[in-house]
C-alpha positions as CSV (number, residue, x, y, z in Angstrom):
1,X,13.1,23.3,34.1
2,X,10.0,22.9,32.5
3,X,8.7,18.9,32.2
4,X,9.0,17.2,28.9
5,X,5.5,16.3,27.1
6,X,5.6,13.4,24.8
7,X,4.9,14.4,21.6
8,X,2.5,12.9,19.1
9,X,2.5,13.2,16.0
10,X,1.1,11.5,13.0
11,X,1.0,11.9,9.5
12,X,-1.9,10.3,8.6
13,X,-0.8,9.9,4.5
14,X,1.8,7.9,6.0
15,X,-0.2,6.0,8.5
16,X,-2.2,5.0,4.8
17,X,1.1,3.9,3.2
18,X,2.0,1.7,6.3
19,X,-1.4,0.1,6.2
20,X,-1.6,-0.7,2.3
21,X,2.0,-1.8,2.7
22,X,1.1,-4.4,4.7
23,X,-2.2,-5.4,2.9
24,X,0.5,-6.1,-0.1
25,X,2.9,-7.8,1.7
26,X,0.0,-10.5,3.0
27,X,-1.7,-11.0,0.0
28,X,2.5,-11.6,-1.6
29,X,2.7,-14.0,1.2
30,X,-0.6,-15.6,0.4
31,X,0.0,-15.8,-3.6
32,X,1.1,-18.9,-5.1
33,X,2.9,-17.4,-7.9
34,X,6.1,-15.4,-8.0
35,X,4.4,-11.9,-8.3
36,X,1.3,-10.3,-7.9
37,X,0.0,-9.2,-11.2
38,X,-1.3,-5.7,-11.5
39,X,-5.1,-6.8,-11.5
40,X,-4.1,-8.5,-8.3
41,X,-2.5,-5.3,-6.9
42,X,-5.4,-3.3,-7.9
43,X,-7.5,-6.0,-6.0
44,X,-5.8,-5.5,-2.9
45,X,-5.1,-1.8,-3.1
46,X,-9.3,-1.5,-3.7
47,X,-9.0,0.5,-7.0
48,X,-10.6,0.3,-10.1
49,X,-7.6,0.3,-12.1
50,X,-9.7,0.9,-15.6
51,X,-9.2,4.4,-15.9
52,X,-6.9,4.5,-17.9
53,X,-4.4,2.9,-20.4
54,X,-2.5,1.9,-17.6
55,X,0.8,3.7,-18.6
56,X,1.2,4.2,-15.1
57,X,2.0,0.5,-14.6
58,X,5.4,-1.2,-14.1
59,X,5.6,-4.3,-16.7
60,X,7.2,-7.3,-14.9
């Protein structure tokens, strides 16, 4: 019987997500309002967030 080798395996796009995730989820803890407005998101996330007409957006 052969031996078992652990397997690893990462998907680093994922391992991105995870991380940006939580960057969110501090600065939400952090805020003193309700939500985080989009400039705020764009803050944390580390993008410009002026390339456009920011149809992209969700409107709270």
């Amino acid at each position: 019987m052969a031996g078992h080798r652990p397997m690893t395996v990462q998907d680093h796009v994922a391992l991105v997500e995870i991380d940006l995730t939580g960057e969110l989820m501090i600065a939400a803890a952090a805020a003193s309002e309700d939500r985080l407005s989009p400039d705020r998101i764009d803050e944390v996330l580390e993008v410009d967030g002026a390339d456009g007409d920011g149809a992209d957006r969700v409107q709270p």
